[in-house]
matplotlib code that plots the C-alpha trace (Angstrom):
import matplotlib.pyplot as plt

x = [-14.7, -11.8, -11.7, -8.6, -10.2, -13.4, -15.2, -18.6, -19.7, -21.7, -24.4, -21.1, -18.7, -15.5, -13.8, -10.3, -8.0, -4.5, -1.5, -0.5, 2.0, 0.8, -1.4, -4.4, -1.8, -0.6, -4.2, -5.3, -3.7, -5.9, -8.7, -8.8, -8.5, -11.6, -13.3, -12.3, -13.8, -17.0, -17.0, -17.5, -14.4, -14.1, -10.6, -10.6, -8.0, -7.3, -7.7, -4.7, -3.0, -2.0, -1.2, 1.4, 2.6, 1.7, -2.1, -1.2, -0.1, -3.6, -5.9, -6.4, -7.0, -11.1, -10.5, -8.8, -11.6, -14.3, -12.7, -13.4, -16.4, -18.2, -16.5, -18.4, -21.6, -21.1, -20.7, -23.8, -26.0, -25.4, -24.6, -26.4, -23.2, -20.2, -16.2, -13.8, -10.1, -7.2, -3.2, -1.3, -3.3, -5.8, -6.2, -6.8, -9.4, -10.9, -11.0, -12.6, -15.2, -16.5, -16.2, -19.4, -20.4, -22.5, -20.1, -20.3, -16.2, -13.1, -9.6, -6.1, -3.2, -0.2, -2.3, -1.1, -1.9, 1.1, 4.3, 7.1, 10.0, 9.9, 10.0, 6.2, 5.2, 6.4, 5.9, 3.0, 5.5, 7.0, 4.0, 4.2, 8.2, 9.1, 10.6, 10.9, 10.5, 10.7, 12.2, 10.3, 12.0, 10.9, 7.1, 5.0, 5.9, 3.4, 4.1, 7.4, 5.9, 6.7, 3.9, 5.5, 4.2, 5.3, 9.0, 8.3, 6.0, 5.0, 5.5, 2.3, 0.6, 2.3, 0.7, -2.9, -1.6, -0.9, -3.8, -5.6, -4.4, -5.1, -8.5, -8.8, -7.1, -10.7, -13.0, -11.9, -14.2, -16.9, -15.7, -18.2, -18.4, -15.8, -12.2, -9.1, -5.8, -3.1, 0.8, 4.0, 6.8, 9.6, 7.5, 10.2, 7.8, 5.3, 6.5, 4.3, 3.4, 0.7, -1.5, -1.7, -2.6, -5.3, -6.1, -7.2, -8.7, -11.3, -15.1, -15.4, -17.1, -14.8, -11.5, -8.6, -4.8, -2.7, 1.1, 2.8, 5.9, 8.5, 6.4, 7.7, 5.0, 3.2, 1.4, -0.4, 2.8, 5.0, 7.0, 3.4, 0.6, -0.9, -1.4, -2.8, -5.4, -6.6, -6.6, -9.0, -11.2, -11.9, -12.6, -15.0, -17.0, -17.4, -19.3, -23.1, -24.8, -23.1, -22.2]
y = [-19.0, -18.4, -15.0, -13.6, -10.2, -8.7, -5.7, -5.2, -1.6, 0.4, -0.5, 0.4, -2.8, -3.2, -6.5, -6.2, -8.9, -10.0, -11.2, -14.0, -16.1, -13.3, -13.5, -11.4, -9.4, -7.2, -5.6, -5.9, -2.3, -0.9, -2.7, -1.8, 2.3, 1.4, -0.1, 2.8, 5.1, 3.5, 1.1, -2.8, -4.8, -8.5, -9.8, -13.2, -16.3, -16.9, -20.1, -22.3, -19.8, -20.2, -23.8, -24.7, -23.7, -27.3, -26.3, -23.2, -25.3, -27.2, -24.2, -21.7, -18.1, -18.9, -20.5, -17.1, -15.0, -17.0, -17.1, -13.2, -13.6, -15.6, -13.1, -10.5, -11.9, -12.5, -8.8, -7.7, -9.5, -7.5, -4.1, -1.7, -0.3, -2.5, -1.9, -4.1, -3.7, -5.7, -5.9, -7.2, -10.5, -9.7, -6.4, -8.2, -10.2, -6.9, -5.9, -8.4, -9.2, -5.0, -6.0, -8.9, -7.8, -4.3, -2.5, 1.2, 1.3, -0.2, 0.1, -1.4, -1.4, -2.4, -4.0, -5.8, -5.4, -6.6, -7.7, -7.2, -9.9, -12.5, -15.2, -14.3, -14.3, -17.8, -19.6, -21.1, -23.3, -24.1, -24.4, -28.5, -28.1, -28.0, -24.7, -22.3, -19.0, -16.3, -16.5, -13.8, -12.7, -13.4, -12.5, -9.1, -7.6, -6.0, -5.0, -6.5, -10.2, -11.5, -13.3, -15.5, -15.4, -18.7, -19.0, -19.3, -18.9, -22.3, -22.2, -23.0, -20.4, -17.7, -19.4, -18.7, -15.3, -14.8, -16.3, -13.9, -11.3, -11.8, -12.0, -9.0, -6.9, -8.2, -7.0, -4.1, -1.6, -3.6, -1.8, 1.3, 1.6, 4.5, 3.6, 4.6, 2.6, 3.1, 2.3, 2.7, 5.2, 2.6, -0.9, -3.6, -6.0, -4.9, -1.4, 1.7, 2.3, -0.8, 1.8, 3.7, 0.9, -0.4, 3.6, 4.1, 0.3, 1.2, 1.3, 3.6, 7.4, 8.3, 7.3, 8.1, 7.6, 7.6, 7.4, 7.0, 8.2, 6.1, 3.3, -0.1, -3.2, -3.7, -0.5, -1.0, -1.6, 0.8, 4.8, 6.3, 4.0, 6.6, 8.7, 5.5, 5.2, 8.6, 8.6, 5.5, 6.4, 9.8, 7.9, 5.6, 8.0, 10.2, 7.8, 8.6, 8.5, 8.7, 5.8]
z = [20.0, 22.5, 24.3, 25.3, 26.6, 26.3, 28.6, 28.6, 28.3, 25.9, 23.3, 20.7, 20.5, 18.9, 18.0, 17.4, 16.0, 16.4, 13.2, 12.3, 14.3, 17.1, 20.0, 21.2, 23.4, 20.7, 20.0, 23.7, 24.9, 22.2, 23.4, 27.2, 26.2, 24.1, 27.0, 29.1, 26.5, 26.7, 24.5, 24.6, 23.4, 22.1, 21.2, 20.1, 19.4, 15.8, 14.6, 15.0, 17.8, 20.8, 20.7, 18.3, 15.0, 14.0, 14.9, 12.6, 9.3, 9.8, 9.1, 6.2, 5.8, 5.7, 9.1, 10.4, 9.0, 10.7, 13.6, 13.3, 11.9, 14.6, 17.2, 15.1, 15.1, 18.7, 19.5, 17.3, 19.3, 22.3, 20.4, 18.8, 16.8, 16.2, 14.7, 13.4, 13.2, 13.0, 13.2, 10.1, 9.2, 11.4, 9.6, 6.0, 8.0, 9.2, 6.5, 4.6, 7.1, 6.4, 2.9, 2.9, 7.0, 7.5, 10.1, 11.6, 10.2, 9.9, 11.2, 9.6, 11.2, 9.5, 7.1, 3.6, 0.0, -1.7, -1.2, -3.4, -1.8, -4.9, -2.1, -1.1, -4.6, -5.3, -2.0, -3.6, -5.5, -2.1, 0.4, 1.4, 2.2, 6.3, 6.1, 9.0, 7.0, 9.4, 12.7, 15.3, 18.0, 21.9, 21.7, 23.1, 26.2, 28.2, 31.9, 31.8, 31.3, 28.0, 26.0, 23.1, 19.6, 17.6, 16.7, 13.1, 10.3, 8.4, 4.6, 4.6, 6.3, 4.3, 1.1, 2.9, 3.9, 0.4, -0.5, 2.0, 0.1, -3.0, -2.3, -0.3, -3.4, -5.1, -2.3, -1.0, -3.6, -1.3, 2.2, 2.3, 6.0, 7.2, 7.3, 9.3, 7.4, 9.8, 9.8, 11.3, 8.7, 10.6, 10.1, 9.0, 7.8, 5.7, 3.3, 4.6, 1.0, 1.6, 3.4, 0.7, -1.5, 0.8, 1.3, -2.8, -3.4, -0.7, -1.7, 1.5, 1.1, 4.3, 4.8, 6.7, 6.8, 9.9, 9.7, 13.1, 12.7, 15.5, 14.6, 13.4, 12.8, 16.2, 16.5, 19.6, 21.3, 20.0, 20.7, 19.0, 20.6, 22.2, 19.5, 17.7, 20.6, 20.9, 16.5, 17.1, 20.2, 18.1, 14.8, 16.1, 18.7, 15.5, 13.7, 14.4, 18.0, 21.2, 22.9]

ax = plt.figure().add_subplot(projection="3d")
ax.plot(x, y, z, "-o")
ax.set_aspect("equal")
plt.show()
């Protein structure tokens, strides 16, 4: 398991994870205003991030999830309570984990259900071609210092995403622990109707939507992130004991 942050705090931990082509950087803000609200915070590499997107095209949407999934298991051992959330990918991989792992709740952000472009649905068909089939822009800024995601999305790894997906439309009625399913009303990627998609499949008793409404994809990052972090902090100190 690579750690790109983690704080040590309370007996509650939260394991946050980041999208694909992305790094840990664009779920990190989120992370330290958890830690300064009490809790313990793990955010972990991916697997096949933060080297190339070579390393990417090598691995599959199982080696994503248990990438999450030993960071999990990690953070149980040392807390009593523990969250999971993700960003985009990451939250499909959140969300799956709280559909086979017992969590204290579960948070999407700009999570997917289904996409509509005809290209995603047949790039099964095109999966072993060298195409570069979405060209990001730059990386994540923080503090003025730019930290590059990967310059393009293998063909292949949007097959696994689909593939991610699809699976995840199967297992959601499994999610019981509490839910918060946010999104951004401006996010250029992935259609804000997904949340509510995700928001009905759901197994969970309690659940929650947050729509951030200057928001675009990268909700940690963007206009409403602090009304994101305070939505969060409240969501997961609500659920049980005090930290």
């Amino acid at each position: 398991m690579r750690v790109a942050y983690e704080a040590r705090k309370g007996t509650a931990g939260f394991l946050l994870l980041h999208g694909l082509t992305g790094t840990p950087d664009e779920v990190r803000p989120l992370g330290e205003r958890l830690a300064r609200g009490g809790f313990s915070v793990l955010v972990p590499w991916l697997a096949g991030h933060g080297t190339s997107p070579k390393d990417l095209e090598r691995t599959t949407w199982r080696d994503w999830e248990e990438s999450g999934r030993e960071a999990l298991h990690a953070l149980k051992r040392r807390t009593r309570r523990v969250f999971v959330g993700g960003l985009s990918m990451g939250a499909c991989a959140a969300l799956h984990l709280a559909s086979h792992e017992e969590v204290d709740g579960v948070v999407s952000m700009a999570g997917l259900y289904k996409l509509v472009d005809w290209r995603f649905n047949l790039i099964g068909f095109f999966r072993f071609l060298q195409w570069r089939t979405r060209e990001l822009k730059g990386g994540v800024s923080r503090g003025g210092v730019v930290h590059p995601t990967y310059d393009y999305a293998p063909t292949k790894s949007l097959y696994e995403l689909k593939r991610m997906m699809d699976h995840l439309r199967d297992d959601l009625r499994y999610v019981k622990a509490p839910a918060l399913v946010c999104h951004g009303s401006k996010d250029s990627m992935v259609p804000p109707g997904n949340a509510d998609q995700i928001l009905a499949a759901l197994g969970s008793a309690l659940k929650h939507r947050l729509i951030l409404p200057r928001s675009n994809h990268v909700l940690p990052l963007d206009e409403d992130r602090e009304i994101l972090f305070a939505k969060v902090l409240r969501f997961a100190r609500s659920r049980g004991r005090r930290i």
